[in-house]
VEXMAR-601398 format. One record per residue: residue number from 0; residue in one letter; x, y, z of N, C-alpha, C, O in turn. Coordinates in steps of 0.2 Angstrom, whole numbers, plus 5000, padded with zeros to 4 digits. Layout:
N
[r NUM, 'A', [X, Y, Z], [X, Y, Z], [X, Y, Z], [X, Y, Z]]
...
END
This chain:
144
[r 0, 'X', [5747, 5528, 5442], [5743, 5530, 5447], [5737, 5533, 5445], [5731, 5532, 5447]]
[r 1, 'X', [5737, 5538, 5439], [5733, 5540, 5438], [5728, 5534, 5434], [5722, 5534, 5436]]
[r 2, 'X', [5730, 5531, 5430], [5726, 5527, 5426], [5721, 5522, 5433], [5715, 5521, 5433]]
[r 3, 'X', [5725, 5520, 5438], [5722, 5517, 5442], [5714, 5522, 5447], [5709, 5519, 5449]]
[r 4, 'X', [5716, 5528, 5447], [5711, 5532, 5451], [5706, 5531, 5446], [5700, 5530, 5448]]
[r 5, 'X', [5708, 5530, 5438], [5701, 5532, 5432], [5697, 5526, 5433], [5691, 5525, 5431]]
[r 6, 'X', [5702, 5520, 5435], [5695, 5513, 5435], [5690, 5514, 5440], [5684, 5513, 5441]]
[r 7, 'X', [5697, 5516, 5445], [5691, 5516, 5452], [5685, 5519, 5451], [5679, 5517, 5453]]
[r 8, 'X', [5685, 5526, 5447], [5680, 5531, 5445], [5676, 5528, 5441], [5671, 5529, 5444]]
[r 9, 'X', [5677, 5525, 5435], [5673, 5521, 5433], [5669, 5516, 5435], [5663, 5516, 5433]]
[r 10, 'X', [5672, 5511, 5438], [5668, 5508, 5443], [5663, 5509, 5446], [5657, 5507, 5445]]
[r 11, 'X', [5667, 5513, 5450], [5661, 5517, 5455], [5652, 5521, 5451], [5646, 5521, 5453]]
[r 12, 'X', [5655, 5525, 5445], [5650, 5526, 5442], [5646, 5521, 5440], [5640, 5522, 5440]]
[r 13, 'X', [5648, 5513, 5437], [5645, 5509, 5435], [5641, 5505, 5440], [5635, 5504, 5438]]
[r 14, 'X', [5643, 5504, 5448], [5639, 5502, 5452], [5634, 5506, 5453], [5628, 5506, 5452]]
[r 15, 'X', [5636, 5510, 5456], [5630, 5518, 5459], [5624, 5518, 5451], [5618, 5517, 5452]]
[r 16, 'X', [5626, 5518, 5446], [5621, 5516, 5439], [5618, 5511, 5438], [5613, 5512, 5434]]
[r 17, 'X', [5618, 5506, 5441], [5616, 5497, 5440], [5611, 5498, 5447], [5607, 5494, 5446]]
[r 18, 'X', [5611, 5500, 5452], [5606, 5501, 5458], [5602, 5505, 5457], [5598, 5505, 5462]]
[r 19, 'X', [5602, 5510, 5453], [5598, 5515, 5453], [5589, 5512, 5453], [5589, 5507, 5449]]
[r 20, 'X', [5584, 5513, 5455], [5578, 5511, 5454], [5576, 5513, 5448], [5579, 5518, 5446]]
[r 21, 'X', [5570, 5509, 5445], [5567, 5513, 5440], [5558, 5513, 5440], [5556, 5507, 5440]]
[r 22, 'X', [5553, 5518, 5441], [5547, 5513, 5442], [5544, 5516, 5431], [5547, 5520, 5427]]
[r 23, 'X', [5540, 5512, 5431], [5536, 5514, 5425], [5529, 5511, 5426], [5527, 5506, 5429]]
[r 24, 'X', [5525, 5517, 5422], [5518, 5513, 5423], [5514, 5513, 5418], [5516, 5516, 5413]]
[r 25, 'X', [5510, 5510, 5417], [5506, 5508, 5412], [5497, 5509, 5415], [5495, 5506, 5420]]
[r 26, 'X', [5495, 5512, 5411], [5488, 5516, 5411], [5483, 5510, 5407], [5485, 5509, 5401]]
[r 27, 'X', [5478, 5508, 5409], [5472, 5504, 5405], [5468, 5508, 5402], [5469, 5514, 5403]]
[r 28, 'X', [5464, 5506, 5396], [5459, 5511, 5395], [5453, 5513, 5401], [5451, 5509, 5405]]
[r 29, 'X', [5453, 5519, 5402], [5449, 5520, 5405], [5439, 5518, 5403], [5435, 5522, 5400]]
[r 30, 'X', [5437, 5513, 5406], [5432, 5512, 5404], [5427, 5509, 5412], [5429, 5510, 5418]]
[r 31, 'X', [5422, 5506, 5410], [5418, 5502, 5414], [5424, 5494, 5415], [5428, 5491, 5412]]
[r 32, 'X', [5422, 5494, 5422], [5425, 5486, 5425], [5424, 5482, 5420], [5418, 5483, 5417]]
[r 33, 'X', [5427, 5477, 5416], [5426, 5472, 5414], [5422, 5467, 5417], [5422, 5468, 5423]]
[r 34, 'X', [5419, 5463, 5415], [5412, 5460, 5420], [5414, 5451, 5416], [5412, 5446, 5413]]
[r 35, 'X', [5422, 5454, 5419], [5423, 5445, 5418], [5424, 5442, 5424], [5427, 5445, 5429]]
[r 36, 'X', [5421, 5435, 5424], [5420, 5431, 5430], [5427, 5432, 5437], [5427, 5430, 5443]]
[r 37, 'X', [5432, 5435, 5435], [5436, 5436, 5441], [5434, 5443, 5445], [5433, 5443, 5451]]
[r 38, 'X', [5434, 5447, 5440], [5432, 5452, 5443], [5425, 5451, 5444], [5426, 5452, 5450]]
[r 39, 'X', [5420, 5450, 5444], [5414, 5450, 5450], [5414, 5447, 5454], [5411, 5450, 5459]]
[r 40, 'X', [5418, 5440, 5455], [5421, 5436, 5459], [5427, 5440, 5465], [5427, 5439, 5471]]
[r 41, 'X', [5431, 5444, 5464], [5435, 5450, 5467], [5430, 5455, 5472], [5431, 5457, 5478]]
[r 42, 'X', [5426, 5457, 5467], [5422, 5461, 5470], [5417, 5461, 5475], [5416, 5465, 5479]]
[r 43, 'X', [5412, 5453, 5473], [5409, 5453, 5479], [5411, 5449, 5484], [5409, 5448, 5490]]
[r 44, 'X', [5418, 5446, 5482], [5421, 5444, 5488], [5423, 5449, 5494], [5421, 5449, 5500]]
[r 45, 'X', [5426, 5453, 5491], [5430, 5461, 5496], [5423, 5464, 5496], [5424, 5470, 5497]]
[r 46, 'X', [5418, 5463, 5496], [5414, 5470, 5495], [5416, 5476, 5492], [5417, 5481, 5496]]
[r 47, 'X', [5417, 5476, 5487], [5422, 5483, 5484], [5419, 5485, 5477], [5421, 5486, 5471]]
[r 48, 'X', [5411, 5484, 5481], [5406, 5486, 5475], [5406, 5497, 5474], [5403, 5501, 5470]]
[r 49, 'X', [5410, 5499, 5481], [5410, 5506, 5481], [5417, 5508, 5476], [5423, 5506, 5477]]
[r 50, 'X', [5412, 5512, 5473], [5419, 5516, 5468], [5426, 5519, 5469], [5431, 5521, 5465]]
[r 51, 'X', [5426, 5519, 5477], [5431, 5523, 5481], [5435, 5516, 5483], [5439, 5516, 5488]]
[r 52, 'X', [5435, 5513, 5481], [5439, 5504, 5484], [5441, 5502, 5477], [5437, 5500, 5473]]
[r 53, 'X', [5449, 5502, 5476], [5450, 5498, 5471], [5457, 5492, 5475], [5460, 5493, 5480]]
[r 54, 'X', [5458, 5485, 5471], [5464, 5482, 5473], [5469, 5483, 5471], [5470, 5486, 5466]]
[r 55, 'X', [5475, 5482, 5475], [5483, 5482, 5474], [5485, 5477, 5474], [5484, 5473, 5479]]
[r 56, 'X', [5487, 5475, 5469], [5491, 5467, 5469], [5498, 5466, 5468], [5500, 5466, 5462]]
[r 57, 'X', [5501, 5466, 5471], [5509, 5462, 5471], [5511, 5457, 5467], [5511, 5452, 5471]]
[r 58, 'X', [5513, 5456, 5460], [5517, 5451, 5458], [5521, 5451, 5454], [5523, 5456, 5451]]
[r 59, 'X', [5524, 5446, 5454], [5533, 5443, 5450], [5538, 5445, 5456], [5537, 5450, 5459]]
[r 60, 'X', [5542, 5443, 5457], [5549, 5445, 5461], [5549, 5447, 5467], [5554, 5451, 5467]]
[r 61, 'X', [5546, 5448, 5472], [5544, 5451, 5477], [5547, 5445, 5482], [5546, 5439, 5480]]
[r 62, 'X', [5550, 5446, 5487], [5553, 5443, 5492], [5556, 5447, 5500], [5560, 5447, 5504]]
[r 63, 'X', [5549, 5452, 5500], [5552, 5459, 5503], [5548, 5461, 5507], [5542, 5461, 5505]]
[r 64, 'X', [5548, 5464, 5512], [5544, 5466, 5518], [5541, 5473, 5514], [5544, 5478, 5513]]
[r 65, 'X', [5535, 5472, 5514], [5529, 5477, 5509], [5525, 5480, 5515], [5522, 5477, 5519]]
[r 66, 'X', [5525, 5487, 5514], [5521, 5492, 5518], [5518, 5495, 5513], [5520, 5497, 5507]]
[r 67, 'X', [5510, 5497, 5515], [5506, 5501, 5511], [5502, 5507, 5515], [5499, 5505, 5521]]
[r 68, 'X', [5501, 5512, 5514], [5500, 5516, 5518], [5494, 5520, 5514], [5496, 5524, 5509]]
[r 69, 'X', [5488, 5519, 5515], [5481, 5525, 5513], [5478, 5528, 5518], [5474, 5526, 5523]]
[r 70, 'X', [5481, 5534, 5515], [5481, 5543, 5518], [5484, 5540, 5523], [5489, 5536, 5522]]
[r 71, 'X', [5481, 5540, 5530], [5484, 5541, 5538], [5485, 5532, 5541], [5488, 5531, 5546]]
[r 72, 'X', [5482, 5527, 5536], [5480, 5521, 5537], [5485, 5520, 5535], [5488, 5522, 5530]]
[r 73, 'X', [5489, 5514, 5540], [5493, 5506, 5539], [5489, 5502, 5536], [5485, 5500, 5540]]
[r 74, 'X', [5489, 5500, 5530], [5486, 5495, 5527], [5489, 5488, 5528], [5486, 5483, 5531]]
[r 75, 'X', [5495, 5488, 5525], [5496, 5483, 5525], [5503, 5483, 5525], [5507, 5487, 5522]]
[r 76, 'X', [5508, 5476, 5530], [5513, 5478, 5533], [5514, 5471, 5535], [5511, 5468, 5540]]
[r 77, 'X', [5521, 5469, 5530], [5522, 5459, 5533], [5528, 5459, 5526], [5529, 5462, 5521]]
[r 78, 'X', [5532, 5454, 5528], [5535, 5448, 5523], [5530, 5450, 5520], [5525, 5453, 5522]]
[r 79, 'X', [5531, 5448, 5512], [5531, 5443, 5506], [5533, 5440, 5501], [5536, 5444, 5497]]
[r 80, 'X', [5533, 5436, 5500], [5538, 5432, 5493], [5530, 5429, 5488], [5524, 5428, 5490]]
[r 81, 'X', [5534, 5430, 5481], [5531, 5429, 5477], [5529, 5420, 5475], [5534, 5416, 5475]]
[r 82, 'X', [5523, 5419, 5475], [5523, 5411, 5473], [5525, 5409, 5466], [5521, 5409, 5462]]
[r 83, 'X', [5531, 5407, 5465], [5532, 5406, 5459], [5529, 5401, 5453], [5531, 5400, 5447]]
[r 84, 'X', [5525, 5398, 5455], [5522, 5395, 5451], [5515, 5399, 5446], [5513, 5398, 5440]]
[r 85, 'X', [5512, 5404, 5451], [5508, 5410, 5450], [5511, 5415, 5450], [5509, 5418, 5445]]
[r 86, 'X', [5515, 5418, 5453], [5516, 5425, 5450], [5515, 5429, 5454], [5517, 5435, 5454]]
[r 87, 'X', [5511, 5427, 5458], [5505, 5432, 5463], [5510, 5431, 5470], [5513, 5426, 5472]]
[r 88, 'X', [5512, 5438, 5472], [5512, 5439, 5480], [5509, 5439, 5486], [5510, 5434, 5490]]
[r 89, 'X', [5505, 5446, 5486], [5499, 5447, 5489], [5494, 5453, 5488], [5497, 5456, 5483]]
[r 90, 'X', [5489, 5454, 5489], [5484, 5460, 5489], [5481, 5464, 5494], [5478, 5460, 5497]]
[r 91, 'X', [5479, 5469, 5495], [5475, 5470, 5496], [5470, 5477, 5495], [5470, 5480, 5489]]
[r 92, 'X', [5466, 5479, 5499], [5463, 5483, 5495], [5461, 5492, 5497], [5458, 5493, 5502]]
[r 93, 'X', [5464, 5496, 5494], [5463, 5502, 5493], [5457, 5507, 5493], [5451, 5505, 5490]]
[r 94, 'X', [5457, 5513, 5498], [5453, 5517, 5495], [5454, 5524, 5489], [5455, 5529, 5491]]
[r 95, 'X', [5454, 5523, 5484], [5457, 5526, 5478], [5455, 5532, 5477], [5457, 5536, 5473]]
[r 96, 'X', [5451, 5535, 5484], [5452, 5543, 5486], [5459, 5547, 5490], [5460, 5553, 5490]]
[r 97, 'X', [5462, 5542, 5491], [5467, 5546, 5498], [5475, 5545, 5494], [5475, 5543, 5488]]
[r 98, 'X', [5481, 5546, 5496], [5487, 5547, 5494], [5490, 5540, 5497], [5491, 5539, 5503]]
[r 99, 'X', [5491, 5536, 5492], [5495, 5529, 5494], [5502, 5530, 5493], [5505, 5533, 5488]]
[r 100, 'X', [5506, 5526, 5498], [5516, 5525, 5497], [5515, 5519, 5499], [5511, 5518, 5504]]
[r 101, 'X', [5518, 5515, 5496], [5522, 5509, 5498], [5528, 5509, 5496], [5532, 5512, 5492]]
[r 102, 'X', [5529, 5504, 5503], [5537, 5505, 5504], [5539, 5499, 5503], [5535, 5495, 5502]]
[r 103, 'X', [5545, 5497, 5502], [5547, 5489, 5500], [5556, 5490, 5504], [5561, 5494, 5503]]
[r 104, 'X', [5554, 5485, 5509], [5560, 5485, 5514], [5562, 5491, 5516], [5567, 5491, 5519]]
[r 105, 'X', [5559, 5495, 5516], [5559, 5504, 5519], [5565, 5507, 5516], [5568, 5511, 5519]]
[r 106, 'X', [5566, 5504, 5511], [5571, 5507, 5506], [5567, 5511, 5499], [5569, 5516, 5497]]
[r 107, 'X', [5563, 5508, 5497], [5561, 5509, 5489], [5555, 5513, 5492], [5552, 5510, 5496]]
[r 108, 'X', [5553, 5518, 5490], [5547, 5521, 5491], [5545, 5520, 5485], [5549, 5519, 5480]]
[r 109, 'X', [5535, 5519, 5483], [5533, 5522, 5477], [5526, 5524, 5479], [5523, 5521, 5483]]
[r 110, 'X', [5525, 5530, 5476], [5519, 5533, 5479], [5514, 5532, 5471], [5517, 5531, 5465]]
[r 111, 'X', [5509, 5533, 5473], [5501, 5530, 5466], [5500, 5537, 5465], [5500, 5541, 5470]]
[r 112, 'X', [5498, 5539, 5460], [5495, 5544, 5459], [5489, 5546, 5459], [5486, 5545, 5455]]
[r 113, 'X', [5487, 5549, 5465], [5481, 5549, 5467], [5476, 5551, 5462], [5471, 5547, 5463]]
[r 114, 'X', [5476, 5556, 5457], [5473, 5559, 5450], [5471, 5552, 5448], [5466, 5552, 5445]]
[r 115, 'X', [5474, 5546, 5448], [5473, 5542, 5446], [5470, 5536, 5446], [5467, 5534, 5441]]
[r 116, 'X', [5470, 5533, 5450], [5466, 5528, 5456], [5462, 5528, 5455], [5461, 5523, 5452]]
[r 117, 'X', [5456, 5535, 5455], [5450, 5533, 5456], [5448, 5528, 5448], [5444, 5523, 5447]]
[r 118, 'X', [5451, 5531, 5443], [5449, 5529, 5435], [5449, 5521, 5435], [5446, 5517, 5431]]
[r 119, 'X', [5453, 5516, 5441], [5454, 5510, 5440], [5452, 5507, 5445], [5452, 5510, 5450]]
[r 120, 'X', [5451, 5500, 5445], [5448, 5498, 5451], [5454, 5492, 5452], [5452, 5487, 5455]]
[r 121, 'X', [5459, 5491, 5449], [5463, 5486, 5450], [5469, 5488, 5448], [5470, 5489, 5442]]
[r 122, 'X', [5474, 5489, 5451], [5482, 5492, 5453], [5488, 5486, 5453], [5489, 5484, 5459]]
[r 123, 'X', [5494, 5481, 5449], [5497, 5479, 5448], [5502, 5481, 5452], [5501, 5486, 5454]]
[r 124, 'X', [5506, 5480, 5453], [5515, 5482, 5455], [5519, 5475, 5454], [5518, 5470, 5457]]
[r 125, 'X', [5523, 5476, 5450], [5528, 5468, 5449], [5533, 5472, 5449], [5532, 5478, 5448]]
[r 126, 'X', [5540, 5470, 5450], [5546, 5469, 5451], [5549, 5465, 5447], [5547, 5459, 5445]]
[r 127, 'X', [5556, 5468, 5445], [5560, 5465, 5440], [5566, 5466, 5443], [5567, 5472, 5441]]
[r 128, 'X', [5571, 5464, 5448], [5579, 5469, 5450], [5575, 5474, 5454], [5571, 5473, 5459]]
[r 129, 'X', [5578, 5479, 5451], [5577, 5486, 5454], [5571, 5490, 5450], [5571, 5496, 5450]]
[r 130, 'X', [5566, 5486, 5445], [5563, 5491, 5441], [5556, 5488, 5442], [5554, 5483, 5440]]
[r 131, 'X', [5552, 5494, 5446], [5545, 5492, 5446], [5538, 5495, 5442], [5535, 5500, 5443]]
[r 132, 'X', [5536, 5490, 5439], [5530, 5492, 5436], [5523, 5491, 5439], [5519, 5486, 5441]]
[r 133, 'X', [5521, 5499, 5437], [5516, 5498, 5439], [5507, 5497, 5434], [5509, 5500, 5429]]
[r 134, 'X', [5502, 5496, 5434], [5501, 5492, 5429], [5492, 5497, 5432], [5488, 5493, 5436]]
[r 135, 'X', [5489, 5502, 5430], [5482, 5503, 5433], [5477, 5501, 5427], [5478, 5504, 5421]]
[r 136, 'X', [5471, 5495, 5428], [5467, 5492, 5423], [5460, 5493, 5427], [5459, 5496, 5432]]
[r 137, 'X', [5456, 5492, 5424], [5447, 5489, 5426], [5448, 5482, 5422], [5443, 5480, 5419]]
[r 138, 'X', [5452, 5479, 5423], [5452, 5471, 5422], [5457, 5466, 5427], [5463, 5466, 5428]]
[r 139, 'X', [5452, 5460, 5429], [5456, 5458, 5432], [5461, 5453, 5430], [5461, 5450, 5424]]
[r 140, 'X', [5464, 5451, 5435], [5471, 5448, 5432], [5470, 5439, 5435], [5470, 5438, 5441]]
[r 141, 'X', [5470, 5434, 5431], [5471, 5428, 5434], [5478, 5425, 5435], [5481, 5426, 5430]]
[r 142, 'X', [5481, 5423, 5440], [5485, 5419, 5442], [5485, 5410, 5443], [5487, 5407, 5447]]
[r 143, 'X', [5483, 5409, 5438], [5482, 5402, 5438], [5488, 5398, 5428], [5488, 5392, 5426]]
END
């Protein structure tokens, strides 16, 4: 009996262990925007020639009802699934002044750090399982 209670215990610590989230982030050099053809292409598309406007973009694994929330503002709030042939989910775009959460299925919070934002005009988020990276550059990213 006893041997039987220590699997259970076992067990249980291994599931509760394998679900835990993980996020990690990865910082760009902080420099001037790259002035390569996406990114001008990004920018004068959004008008997001103001230093206070950076993008968030969703890619790899994503299959998940995504809420994004800057300062008091619902930003953005729907389905999305990742296109697997690109990599690309969805985006859109930030004011890199105010305190952002996103939510993924109203389970997973992760909040940006605001200290942070303004240094980057372009914000990654992908998904792996339960481990998401977050990725702040001044470079943009092609999905092709």
């Amino acid at each position: 009996m006893k041997s039987f209670k220590t699997i259970i215990i076992c067990f249980s610590f291994a599931v509760i262990s394998c679900s835990t989230v993980k996020t990690s982030e990865i910082y760009g050099t902080e420099m001037e925007i790259v002035k390569n053809v996406r990114s001008k292409v990004l920018i004068e598309k959004f008008n997001a020639y103001d230093k206070d406007k950076s993008f968030l973009t969703f890619m790899s694994e994503f299959d998940n009802f995504i809420t994004v929330k800057n300062g008091d503002s619902l930003i953005f709030s729907k389905k999305s699934k990742t296109m697997p042939m690109l990599g690309f989910t969805t985006a859109c775009i930030i004011f890199n002044n105010r305190n952002t959460t996103i939510s993924v299925d109203d389970k997973q919070k992760i909040k940006l750090k605001k200290e942070e934002l303004p240094k980057y005009k372009f914000i990654y988020i992908g998904k792996h399982k339960n481990h998401y990276k977050i990725e702040y550059t001044n470079r943009a990213k092609s999905f092709l």
